[in-house]
Structure formats: C-alpha cells, structure tokens
C-alpha positions in Angstrom: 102.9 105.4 77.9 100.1 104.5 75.8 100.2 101.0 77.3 100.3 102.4 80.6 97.0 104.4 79.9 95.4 101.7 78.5 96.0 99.3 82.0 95.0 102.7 84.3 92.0 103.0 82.1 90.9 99.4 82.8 91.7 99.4 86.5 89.6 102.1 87.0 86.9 100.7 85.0 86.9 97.6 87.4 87.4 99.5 90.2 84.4 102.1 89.4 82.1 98.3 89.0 83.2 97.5 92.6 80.0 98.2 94.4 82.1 98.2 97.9 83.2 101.7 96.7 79.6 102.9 95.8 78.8 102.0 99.6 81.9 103.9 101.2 81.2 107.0 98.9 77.1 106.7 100.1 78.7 106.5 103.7 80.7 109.3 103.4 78.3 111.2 102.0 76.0 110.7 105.1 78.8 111.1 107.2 78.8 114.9 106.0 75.1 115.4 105.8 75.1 114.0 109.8 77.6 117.1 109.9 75.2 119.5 108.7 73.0 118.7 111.3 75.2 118.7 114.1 76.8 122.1 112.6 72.9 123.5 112.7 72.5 122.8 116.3 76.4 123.8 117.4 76.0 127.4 117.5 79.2 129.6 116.7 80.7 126.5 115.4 79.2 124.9 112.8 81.7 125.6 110.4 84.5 123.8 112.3 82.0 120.6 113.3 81.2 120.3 109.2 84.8 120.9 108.2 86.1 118.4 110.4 83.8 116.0 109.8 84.0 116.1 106.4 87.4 115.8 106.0 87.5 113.2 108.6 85.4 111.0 106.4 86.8 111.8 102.9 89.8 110.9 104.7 89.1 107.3 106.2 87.1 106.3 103.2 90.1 107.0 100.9 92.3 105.2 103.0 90.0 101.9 102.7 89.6 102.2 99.2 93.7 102.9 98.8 94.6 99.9 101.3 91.8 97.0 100.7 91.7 97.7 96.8 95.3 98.5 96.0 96.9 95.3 97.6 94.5 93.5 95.3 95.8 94.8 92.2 98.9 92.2 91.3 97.3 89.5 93.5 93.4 89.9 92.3 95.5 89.5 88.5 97.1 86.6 89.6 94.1 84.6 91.0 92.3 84.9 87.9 95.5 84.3 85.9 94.7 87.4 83.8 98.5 88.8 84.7 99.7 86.0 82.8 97.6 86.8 79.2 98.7 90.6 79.9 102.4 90.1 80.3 102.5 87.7 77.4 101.7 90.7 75.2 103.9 93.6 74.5 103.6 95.1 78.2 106.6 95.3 80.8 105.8 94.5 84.0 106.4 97.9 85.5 104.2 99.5 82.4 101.3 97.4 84.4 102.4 98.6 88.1 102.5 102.1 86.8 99.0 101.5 85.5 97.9 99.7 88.2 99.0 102.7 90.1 97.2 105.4 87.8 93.9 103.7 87.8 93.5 103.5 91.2 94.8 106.9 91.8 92.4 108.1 89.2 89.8 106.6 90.9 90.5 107.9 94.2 90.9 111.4 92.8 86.7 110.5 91.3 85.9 110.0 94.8 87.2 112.0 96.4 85.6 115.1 94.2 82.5 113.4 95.0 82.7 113.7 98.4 84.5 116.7 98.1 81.2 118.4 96.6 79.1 117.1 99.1 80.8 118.8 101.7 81.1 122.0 100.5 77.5 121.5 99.7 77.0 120.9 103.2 79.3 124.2 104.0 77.0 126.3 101.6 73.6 125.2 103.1 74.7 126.2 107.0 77.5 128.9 105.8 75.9 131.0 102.8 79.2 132.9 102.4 82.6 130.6 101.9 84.6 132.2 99.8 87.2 133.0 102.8 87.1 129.0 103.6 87.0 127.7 100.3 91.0 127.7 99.9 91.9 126.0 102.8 89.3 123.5 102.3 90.5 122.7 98.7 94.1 122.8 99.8 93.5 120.3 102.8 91.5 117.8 100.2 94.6 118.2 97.8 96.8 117.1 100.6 94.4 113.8 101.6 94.9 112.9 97.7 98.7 113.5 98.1 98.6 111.3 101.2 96.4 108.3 99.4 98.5 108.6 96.6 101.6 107.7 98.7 99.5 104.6 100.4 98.5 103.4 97.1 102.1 103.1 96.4 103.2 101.3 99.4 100.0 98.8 99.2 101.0 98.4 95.7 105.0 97.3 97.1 103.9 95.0 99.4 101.5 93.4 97.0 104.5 92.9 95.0 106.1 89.9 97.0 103.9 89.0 100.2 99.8 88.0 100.2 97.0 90.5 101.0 96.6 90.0 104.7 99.9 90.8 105.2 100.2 93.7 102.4 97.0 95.6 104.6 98.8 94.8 107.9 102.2 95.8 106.4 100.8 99.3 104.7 98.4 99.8 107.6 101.0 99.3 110.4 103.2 102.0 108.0 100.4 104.5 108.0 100.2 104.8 111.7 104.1 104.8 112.3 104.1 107.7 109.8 101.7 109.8 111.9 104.3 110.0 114.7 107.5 110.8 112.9 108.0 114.1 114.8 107.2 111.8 118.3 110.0 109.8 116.8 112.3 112.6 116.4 112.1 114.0 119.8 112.0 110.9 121.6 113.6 111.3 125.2 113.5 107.4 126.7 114.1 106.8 130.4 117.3 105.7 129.7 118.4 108.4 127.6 120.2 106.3 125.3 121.9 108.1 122.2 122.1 104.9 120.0 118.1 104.7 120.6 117.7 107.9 119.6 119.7 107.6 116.3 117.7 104.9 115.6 114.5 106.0 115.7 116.0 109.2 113.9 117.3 106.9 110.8 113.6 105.4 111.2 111.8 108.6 111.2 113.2 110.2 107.8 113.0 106.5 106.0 109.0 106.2 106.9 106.2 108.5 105.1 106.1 111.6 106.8 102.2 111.6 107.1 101.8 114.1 109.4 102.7 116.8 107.1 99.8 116.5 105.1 97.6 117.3 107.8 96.3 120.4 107.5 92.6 120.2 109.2 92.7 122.2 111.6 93.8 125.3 109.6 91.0 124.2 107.3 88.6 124.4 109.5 88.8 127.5 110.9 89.3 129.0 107.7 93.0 130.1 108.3 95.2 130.4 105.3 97.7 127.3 103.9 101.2 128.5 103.2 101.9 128.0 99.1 105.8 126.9 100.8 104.3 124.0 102.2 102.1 123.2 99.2 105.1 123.1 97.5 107.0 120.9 99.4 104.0 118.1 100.3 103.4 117.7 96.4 107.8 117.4 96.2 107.3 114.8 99.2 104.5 112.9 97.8 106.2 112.5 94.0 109.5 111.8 95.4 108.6 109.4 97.7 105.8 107.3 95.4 108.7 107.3 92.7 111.2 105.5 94.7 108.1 103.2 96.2 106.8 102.3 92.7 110.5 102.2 91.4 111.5 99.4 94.6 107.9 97.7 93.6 109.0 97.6 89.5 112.5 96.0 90.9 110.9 93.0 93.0 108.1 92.5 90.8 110.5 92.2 87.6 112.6 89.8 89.7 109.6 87.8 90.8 109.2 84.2 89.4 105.3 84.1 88.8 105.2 80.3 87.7 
C-alpha cells in the first residue's frame, strides 16, 4: 500500500500543476458568487437559487475534471513513456491503477472542499442563519464526491484498452444512460414488448445508478437526508468502483504495452 500512496501522491501532485483545474475551480467559484447576486434580488428564495446553483456547478466542474483528466492517466503515462520506467520497478500494474485512482480522487475531494466553502460562504452572506441547511448541504456535496468517484473509475476502465476520445465518449455516454435508470425500469414501448422490457431491465441494474445520488432538491430547501440512504449510496459507490477498478486491473494486466 505504500507503493500505492506513493503513485496517488504524485498524481495528485501533477494534477494540482494542471492550470486547467485552477481555471474550472475560479469558474465555479464565480458561478456561486453570480448566485449570491441572483439569491439577493430573488426574494423568498434566495436560498434555493444559491443552493442550486452551487451545487450545479461543483457538480459539472467535478465531472470535467473526473472525465477529461482521468482517461489521461494510463494514456498521458504512455505518451511520455514514463509507465514503462514505473512498471520496471517493484510496482504491479494494478498498485499504479489504484493510485492512479487515489490521486485523482484525492484531488477531486481538494476541489471540491474548495468550492464547497465558497458556497456556503455565499449561503452565510445572504442567509445569516444555516445551521438548519447545513446538513443537507454537506450530505448532497458528499453524494457528488460518491458520484465522481464512480466516474473516475469508469474513465479509468476505458482508459485501460481504447484511446482518449473514445474513453470521454464511452464514460460520458455512461453518465447520461445512468441518469435514466428508473426511465429504463418503467419503460412501456408502443409495442409493449416483454423481451424489450427485460432488456432494458438487465441494462438498468448493470449501469451506474446515478440518479441516486441526487439529492438537490432536498438540499435546497433545507429538508432532511435520510442516514438509510446515506448508507446505501456510499455501499453503491464502493461496490461498484471495486468491481470497475477490479475489471480495469484485469485488462490492464493482460494488456501488451510494447
């Protein structure tokens, strides 16, 4: 594990260099404080506008950073043929995927505490008292780093065997399907076919279920998150990135990198 430290470490050194994320983190940033000023002119709702809007942002910016960084991290080592130096020394190949994975988790979690405390610095300038909101708020950032951390895992698969345009499309295309898994389950097609339904059934418990982690509604109108469901999203998400970064260790241990 020590290895694995030492690879997380250094990925999230490089990632923290990137000036691309310095630039998404500014934009979220002003995202939230153009929320403070639309929450100052939305009477009665200003908490709601802010909320959203901050959540929306830390949201989409942690998805660019997960997607566009993380199917970089085997093929960006492989351009500049530093993968090869690294595997050459005592370090398995899924030591460096696991790392690969920490770092950029780690970094997303940096972030995303950033932009976290912007917006509830936003919150405390137009809404003096937020105790009663804080707790939802916190919960529904929690489950944005849950989600991330399970798109990390997927860009991190598909960088495993295909190139990066392809790895964004493939993880991309993924995290959209996954916000209709319940559409999926309760399909009714004009035909009414029971072998279309099945499928999309199989389909629908195989993808990410994204749309569980969506709790920004409740958050923003300050309504409490059950602690069942806070349970079972963190299950989910450490479940489901194990068997991910287990399939990616399997094809990446496989793959011929001559």
């Amino acid at each position: 594990m020590n290895r694995v430290a030492i690879v997380a470490h250094n990925t999230f050194r490089e990632a923290v260099r990137d000036r691309v994320l310095y630039s998404l983190v500014f934009f979220a940033l002003l995202m939230i404080a153009a929320a403070t000023l639309v929450g100052q002119i939305s009477i009665g709702i200003e908490q709601i506008v802010i909320v959203t809007l901050g959540l929306s942002a830390i949201s989409i910016i942690g998805l660019l950073i997960a997607v566009f960084i993380g199917v970089g991290l085997v093929s960006k080592e492989m351009d500049k043929r530093t993968l090869y130096a690294l595997l050459a020394k005592p370090l398995k190949r899924w030591e460096f995927l696991l790392g690969k994975f920490g770092g950029l988790v780690l970094t997303l979690v940096v972030n995303t505490a950033a932009m976290s405390a912007g917006l509830f610095l936003a919150l405390a300038l137009v809404k003096h008292r937020t105790e009663h909101m804080a707790a939802p708020v916190a919960v529904a950032i929690y489950f944005i780093l849950l989600k991330l951390a399970l798109v990390v895992a997927l860009a991190l698969l598909f960088s495993c065997f295909t190139t990066p345009l392809l790895s964004i499309l493939c993880t991309s295309g993924l995290y959209v399907a996954g916000l209709f898994v319940t559409e999926m389950r309760t399909f009714r097609g004009e035909t009414d076919s029971p072998a279309v339904q099945t499928i999309l059934r199989i389909i629908s418990y195989l993808l990410p279920n994204f749309e569980n982690f969506d709790v920004m509604a409740s958050a923003a109108h300050a309504r409490g998150i059950p602690a069942s469901l806070i349970a079972q999203n963190t299950a989910y998400a450490a479940v489901y990135c194990t068997v991910i970064l287990a399939a990616s260790a399997v094809i990446f241990i496989r793959r011929n990198l001559k």
